[in-house]
MARZAVO-226211 format. One record per residue (C-alpha): residue number from 1; residue in one letter; x negated, y negated, z negated. Coordinates in Angstrom, 2 decimals, always signed. Example, Ala and Ser with C-alpha at 12.3 -4.5 7.8 and 13.67 -1.06 7.14 Angstrom:
BEGIN
[r 1; "a"; [-12.30; +4.50; -7.80]]
[r 2; "s"; [-13.67; +1.06; -7.14]]
***
This chain:
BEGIN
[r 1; "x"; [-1.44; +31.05; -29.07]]
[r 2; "x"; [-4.76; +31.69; -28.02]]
[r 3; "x"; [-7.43; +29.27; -25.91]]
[r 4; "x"; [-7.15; +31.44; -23.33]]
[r 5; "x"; [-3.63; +31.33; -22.98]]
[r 6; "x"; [-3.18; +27.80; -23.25]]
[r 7; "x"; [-6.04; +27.18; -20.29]]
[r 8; "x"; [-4.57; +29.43; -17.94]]
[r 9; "x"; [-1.54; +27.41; -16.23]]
[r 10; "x"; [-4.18; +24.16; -15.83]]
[r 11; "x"; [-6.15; +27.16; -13.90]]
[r 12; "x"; [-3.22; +28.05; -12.23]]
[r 13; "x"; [-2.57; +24.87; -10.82]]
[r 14; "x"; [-6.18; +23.88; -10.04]]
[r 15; "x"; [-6.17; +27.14; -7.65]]
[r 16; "x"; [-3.22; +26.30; -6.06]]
[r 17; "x"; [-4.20; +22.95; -5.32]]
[r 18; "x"; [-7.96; +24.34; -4.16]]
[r 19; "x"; [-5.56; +27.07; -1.67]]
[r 20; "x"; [-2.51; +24.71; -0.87]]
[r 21; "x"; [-2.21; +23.76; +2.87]]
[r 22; "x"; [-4.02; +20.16; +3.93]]
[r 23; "x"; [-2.40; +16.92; +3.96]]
[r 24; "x"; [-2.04; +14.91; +7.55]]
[r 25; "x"; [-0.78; +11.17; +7.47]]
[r 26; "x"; [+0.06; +9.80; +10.45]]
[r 27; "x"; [-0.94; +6.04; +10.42]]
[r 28; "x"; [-0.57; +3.42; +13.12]]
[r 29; "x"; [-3.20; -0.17; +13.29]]
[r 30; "x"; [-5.35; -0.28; +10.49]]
[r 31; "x"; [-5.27; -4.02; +11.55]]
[r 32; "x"; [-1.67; -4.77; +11.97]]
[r 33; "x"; [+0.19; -2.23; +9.91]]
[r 34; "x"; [+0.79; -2.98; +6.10]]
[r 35; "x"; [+2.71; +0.12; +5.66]]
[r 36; "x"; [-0.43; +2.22; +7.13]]
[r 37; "x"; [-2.16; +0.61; +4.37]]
[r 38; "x"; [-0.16; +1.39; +1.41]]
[r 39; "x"; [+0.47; +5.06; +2.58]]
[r 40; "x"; [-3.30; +5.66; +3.18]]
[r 41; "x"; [-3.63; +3.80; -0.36]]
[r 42; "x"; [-1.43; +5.90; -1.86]]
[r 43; "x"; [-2.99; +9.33; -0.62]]
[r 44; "x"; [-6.21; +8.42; -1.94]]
[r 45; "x"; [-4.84; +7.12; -5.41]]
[r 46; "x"; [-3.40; +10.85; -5.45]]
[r 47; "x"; [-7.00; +12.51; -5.23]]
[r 48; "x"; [-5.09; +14.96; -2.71]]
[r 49; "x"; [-7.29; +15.85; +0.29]]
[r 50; "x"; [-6.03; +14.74; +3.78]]
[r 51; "x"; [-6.64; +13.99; +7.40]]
[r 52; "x"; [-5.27; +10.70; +8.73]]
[r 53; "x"; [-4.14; +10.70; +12.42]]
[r 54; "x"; [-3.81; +7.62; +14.02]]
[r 55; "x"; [-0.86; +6.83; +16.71]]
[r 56; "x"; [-1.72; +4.55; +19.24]]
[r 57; "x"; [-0.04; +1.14; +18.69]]
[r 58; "x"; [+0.92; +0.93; +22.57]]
[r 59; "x"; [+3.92; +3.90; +21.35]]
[r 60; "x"; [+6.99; +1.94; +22.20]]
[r 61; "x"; [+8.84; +3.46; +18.98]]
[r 62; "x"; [+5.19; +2.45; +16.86]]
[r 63; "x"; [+5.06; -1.20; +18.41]]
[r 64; "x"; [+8.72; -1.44; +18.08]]
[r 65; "x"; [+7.83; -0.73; +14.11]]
[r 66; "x"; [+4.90; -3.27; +14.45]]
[r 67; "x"; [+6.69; -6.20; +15.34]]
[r 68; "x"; [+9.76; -5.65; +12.94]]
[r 69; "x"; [+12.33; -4.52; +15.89]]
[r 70; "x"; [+12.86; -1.21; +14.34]]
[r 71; "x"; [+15.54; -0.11; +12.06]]
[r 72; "x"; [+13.43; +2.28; +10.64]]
[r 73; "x"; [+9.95; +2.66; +9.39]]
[r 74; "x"; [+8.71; +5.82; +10.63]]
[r 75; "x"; [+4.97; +5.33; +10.22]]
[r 76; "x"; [+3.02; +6.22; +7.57]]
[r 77; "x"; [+4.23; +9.96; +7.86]]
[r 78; "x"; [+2.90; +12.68; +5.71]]
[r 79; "x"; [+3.05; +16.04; +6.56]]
[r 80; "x"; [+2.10; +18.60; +3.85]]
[r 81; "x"; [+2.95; +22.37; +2.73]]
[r 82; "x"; [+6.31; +22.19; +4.80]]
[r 83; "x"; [+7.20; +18.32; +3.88]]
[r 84; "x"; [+7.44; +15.80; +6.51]]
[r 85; "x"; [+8.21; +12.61; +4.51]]
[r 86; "x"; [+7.77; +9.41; +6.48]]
[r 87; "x"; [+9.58; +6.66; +3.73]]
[r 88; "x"; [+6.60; +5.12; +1.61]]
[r 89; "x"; [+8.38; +5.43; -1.68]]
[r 90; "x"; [+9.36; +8.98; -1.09]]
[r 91; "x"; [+5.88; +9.84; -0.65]]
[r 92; "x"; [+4.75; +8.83; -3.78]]
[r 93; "x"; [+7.46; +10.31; -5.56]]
[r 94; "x"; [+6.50; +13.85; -3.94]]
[r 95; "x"; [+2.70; +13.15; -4.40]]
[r 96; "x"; [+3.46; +11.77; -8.35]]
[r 97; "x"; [+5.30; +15.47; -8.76]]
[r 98; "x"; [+2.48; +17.19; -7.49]]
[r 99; "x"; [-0.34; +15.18; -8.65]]
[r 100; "x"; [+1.08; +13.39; -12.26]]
[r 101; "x"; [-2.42; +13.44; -13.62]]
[r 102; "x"; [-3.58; +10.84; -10.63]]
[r 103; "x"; [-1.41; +8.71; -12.67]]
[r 104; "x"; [+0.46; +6.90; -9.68]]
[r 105; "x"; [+2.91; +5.64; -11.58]]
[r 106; "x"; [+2.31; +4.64; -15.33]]
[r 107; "x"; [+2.47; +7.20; -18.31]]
[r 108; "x"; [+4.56; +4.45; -20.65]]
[r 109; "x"; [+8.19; +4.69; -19.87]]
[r 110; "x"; [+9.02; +0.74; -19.65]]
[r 111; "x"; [+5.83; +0.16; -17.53]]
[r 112; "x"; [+6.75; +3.07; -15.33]]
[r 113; "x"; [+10.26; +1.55; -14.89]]
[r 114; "x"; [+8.69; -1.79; -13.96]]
[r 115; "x"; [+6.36; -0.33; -11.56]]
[r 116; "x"; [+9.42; +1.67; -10.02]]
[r 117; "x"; [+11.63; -2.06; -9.72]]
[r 118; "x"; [+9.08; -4.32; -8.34]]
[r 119; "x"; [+7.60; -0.91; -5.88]]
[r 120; "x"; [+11.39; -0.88; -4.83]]
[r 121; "x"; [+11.17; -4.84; -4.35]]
[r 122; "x"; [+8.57; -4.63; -2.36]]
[r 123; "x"; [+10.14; -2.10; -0.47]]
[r 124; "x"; [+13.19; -3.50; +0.47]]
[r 125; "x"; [+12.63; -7.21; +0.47]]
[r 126; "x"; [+10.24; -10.18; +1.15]]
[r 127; "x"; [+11.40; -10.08; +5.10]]
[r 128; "x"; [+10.80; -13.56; +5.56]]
[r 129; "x"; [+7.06; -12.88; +4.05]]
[r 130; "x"; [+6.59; -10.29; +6.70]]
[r 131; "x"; [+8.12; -12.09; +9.81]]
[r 132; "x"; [+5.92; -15.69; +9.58]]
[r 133; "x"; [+2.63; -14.14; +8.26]]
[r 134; "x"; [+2.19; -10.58; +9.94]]
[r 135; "x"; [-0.89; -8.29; +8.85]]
[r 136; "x"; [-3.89; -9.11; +11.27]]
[r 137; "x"; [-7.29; -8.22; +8.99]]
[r 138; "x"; [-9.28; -9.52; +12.01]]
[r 139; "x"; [-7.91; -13.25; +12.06]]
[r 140; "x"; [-8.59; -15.79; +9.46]]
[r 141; "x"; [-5.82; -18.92; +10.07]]
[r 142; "x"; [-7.06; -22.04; +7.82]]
[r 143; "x"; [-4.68; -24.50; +7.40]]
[r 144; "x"; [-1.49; -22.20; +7.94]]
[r 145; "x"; [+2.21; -23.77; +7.21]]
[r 146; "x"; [+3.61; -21.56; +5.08]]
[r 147; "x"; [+7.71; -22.53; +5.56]]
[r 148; "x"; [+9.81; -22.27; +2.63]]
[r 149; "x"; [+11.72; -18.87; +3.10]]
[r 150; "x"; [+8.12; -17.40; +2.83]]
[r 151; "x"; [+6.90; -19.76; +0.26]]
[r 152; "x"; [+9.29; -18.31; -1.62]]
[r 153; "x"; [+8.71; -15.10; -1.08]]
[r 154; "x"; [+5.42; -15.82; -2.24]]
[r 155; "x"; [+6.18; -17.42; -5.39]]
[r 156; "x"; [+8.61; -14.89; -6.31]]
[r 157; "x"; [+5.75; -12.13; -5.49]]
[r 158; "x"; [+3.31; -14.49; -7.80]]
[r 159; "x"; [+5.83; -14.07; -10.77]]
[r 160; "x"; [+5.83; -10.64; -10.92]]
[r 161; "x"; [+2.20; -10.27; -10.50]]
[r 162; "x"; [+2.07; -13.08; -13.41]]
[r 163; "x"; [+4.46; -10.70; -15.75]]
[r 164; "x"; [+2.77; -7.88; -15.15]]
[r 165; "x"; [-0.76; -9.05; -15.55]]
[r 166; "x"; [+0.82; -10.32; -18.83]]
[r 167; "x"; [+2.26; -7.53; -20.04]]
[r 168; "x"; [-0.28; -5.40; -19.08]]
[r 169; "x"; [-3.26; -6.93; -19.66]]
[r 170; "x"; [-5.00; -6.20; -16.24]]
[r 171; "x"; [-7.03; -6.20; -14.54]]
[r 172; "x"; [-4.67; -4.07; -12.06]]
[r 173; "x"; [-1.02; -4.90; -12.87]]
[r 174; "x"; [-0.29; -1.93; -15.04]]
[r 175; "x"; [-3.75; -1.98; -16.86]]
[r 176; "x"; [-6.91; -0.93; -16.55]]
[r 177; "x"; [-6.55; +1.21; -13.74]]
[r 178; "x"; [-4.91; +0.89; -10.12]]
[r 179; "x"; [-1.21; +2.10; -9.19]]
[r 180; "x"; [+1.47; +2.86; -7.21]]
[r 181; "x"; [+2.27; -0.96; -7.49]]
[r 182; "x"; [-1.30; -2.13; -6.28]]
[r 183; "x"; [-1.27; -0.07; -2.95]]
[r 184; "x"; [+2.18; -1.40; -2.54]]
[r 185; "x"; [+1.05; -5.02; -3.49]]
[r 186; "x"; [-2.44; -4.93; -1.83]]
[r 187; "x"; [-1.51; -6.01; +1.92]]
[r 188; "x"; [+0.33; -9.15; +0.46]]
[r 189; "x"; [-3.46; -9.90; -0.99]]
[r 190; "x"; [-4.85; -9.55; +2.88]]
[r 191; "x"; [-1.81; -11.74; +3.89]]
[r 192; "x"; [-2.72; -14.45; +1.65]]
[r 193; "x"; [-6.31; -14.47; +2.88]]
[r 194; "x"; [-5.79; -14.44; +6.46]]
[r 195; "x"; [-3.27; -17.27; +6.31]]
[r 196; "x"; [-5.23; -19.45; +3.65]]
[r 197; "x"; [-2.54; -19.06; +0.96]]
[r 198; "x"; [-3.62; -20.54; -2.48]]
[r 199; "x"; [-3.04; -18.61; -5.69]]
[r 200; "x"; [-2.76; -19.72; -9.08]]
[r 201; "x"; [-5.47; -18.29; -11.26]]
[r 202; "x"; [-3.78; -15.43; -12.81]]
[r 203; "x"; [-3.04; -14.17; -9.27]]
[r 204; "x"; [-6.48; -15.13; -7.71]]
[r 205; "x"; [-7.78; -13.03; -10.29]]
[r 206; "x"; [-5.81; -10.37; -9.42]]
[r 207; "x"; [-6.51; -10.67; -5.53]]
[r 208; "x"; [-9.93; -10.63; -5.95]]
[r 209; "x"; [-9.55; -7.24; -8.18]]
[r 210; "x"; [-7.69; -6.18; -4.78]]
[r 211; "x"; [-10.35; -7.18; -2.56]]
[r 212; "x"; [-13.22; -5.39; -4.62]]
[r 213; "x"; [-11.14; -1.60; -4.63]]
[r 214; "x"; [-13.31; +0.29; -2.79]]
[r 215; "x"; [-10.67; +2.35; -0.56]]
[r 216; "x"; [-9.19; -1.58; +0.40]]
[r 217; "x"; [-12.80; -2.35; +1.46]]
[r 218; "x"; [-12.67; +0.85; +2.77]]
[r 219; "x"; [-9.82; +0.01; +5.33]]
[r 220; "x"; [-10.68; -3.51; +6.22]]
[r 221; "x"; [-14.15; -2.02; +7.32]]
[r 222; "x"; [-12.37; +0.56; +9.49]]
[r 223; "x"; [-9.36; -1.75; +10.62]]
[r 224; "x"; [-12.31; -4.84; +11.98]]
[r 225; "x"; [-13.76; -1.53; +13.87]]
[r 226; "x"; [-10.48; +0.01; +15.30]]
[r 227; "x"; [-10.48; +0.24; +18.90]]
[r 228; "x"; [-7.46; -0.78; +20.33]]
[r 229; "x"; [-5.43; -3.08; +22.30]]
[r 230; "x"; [-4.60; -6.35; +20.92]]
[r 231; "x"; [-0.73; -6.69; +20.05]]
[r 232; "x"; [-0.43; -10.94; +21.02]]
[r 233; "x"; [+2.73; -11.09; +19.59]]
[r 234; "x"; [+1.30; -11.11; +15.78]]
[r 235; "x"; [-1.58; -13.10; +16.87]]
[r 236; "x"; [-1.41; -16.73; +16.02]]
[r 237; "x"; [-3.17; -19.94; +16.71]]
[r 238; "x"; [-4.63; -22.03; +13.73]]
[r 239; "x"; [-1.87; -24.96; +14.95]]
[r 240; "x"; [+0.82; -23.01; +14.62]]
***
């Protein structure tokens, strides 16, 4: 088979990515809302071009979401070439299909299952994590109690950073470059900071490789900016 013939379906797809329709996410708070966060992160780990709309926080159904009095997550929503998808996972799946050499998810088929387990973890689980230490980029708490349920939510988040790291070798927890488990991951990193959680070293290291990605400095930049009404109900005092 000629050159020619084996260039032409990567110029195939690289024209119908340059014609395909553009992306909109719909986020809420760039201040309160972790899963804002990891969709935006997500979009920009998958190199596709998109607009991000922003839905004001005072939406009863979006506050609802906020404060964790919603049986569904409907924000981050991504709209793109006749897909509405508003579950996290599900929208990395569909951007992974489309854009598998952004690499969302790792090339090596154990890693890949790992990232797909502890993605799916994160998903579904650490509720006690989110209840007592809700995203707020703007406050800084020193001297937080951290109560047990979310101590342990914490710990068992540490071990799986720890295996991973190990496995993996870092700096990011599948290697040497970010994935679909670091924008899931990341807002747990802003969580720790804002409540004054100590790491272990492994896992400090690995926060501060967080804090340095340029699209999370990105959003904590935009999210100390945002506009908006405070929600009181996820603001705490330093005695609490």
């Amino acid at each position: 088979m000629s050159e020619t013939k084996r260039r032409r379906p990567a110029a195939s797809r690289a024209a119908s990515r340059a014609t395909s329709p553009a992306a909109v996410l719909r986020i809420s708070s760039r201040n309160y809302s972790s899963w804002s966060m990891r969709g935006w992160l997500i979009l920009r780990l998958s190199g596709l071009p998109f607009t991000a709309e922003t839905v004001s926080p005072d939406d009863p159904a979006t506050r609802a979401e906020l404060l964790l009095q919603s049986s569904s997550i409907l924000i981050p929503s991504l709209r793109h070439d006749g897909a509405e998808i508003w579950d996290t996972l599900g929208m990395a799946e569909y951007l992974n299909e489309l854009r598998p050499e952004a690499g969302l998810l790792p090339a090596d088929r154990l890693a890949r299952a790992r990232c797909r387990a502890i993605c799916g973890e994160m998903h579904a689980g650490f509720h006690a994590l989110r209840s007592s230490l809700p995203m707020n980029l703007r406050a800084q708490v020193p001297g937080f109690t951290v109560w047990s349920a979310a101590r342990a939510d914490i710990e068992r988040i540490c071990k799986l950073w720890r295996d991973c790291l190990a496995t993996w070798g870092g700096p990011w927890l599948f290697g040497a470059r970010p994935s679909l488990a670091d924008a899931m991951y990341a807002p747990v990193v802003l969580r720790c900071r804002t409540y004054d959680v100590t790491l272990d070293a492994p896992c400090e290291a690995y926060a501060r490789t967080i804090l340095a990605w340029p699209d999370v400095q990105e959003w904590i930049a935009a999210a100390r900016e945002e506009p908006e009404a405070r929600i009181t109900e996820l603001e705490f005092d330093a005695e609490f």
